[in-house]
Structures are given as C-alpha cells and as structure tokens.
Backbone bond lengths (Angstrom), bond angles and torsions (degrees), N, CA, C in turn:
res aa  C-N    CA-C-N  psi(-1)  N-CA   C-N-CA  omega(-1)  CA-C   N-CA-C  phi
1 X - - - 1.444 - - 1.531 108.30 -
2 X 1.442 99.69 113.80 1.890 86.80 168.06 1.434 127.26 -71.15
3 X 1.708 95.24 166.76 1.650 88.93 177.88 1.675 101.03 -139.02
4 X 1.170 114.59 150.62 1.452 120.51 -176.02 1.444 113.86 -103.53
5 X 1.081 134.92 117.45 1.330 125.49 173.40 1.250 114.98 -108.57
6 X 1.544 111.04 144.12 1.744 105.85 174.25 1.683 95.90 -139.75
7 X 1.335 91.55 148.02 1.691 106.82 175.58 1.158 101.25 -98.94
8 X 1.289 125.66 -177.92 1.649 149.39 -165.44 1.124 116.62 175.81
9 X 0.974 123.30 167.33 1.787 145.60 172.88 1.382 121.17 -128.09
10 X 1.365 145.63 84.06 1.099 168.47 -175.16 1.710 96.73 -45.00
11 X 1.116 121.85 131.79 1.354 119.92 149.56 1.388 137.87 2.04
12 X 1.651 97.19 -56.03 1.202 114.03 -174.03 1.595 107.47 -91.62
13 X 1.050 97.75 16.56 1.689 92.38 -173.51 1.389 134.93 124.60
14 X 1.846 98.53 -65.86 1.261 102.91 -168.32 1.689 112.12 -109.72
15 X 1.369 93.79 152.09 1.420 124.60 -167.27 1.178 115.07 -52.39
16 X 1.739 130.85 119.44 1.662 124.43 173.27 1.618 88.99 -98.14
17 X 1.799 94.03 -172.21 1.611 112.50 173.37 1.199 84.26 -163.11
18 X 1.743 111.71 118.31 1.271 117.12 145.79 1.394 120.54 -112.61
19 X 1.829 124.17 145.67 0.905 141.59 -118.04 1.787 86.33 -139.18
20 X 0.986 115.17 116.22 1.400 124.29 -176.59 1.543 138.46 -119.39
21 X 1.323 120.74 61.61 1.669 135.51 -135.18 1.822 94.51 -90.18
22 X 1.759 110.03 3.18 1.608 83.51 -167.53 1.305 101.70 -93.14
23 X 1.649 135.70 158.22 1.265 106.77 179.90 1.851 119.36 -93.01
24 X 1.603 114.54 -0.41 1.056 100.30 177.06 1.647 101.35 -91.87
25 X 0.907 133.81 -6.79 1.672 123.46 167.27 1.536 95.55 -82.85
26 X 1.511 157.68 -0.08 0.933 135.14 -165.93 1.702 96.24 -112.89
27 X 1.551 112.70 -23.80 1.275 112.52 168.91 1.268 121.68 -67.94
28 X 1.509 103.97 -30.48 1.843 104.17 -160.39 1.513 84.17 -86.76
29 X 1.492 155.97 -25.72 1.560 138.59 162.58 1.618 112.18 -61.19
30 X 1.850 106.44 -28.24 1.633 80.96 165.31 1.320 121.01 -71.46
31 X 1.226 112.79 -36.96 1.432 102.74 -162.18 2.166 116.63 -73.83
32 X 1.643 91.88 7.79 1.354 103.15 -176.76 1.423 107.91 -108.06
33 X 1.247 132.58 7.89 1.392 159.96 -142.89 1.967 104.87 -142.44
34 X 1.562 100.66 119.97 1.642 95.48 170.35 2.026 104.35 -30.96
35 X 1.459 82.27 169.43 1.640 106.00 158.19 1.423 94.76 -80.69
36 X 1.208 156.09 -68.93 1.218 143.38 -133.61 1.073 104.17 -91.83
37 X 1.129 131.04 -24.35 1.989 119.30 172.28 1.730 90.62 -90.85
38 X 0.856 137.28 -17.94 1.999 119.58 159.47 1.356 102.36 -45.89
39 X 1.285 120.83 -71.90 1.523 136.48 -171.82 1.285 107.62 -32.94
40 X 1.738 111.66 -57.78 1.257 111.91 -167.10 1.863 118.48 -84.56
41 X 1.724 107.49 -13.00 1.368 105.37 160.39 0.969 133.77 -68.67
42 X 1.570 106.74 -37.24 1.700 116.69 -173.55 1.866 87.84 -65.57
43 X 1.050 133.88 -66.93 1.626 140.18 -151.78 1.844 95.94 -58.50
44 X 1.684 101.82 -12.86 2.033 78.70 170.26 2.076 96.91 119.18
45 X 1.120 107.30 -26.44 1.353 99.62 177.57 1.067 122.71 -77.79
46 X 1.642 117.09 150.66 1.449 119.54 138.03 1.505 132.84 -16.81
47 X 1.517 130.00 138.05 1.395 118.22 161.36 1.391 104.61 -151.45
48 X 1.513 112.11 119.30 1.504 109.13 163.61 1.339 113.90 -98.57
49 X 1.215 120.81 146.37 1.283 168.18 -177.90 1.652 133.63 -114.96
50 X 1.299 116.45 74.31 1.319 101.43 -171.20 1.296 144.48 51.59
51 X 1.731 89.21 39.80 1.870 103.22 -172.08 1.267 90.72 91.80
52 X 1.041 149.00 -61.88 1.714 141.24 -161.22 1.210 111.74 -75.32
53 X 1.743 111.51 121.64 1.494 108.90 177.31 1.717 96.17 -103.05
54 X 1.413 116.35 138.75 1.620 149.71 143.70 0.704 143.43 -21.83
55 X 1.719 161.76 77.03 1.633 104.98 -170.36 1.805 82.76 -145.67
56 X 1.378 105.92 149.44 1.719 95.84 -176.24 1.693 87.62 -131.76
57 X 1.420 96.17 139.29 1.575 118.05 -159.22 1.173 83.12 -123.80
58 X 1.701 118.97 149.17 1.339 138.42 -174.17 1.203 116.96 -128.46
59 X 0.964 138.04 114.93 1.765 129.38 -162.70 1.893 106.05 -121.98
C-alpha cells in the first residue's frame, strides 16, 4: 500500500508531516498537483511544492 508524505511549516514555525495511506485521498492530491511532479513521485522522488515537500513511498 502506498503512502504519501508531505512536510510543512506551520505558522508558528515548526515543521508537521502528514502521512497519507488512503488511496482515494492520495489521488485527489494528484490530481491537485502538476503532471510533472506526479511523474516524478510515482518514480520515487522528492517534490516541492510551495514550501511543501512530497514524497510517495511504495511498500
């Protein structure tokens, strides 16, 4: 089951990570997400986004 992770920076500063294992919430951020950082999540990379880094892990 994959899982998507994204970091952030809170207002106040410090950094969350939410962890996103369902796959229809992981579709509806692709489809809110360029085509070209899809490409490059599914293949294993990093992608930032507007301060938010990406990363989709495949298990």
């Amino acid at each position: 089951m994959p899982v998507l992770i994204r970091k952030y920076k809170l207002a106040s500063g410090l950094m969350q990570e939410e962890r996103i294992d369902e796959q229809d919430r992981i579709d509806r951020y692709f489809r809110l997400l360029h085509r070209d950082d899809v490409k490059k999540l599914q293949a294993g990379e990093k992608v930032i986004v507007e301060k938010d880094e990406w990363q989709l892990l495949a298990d």
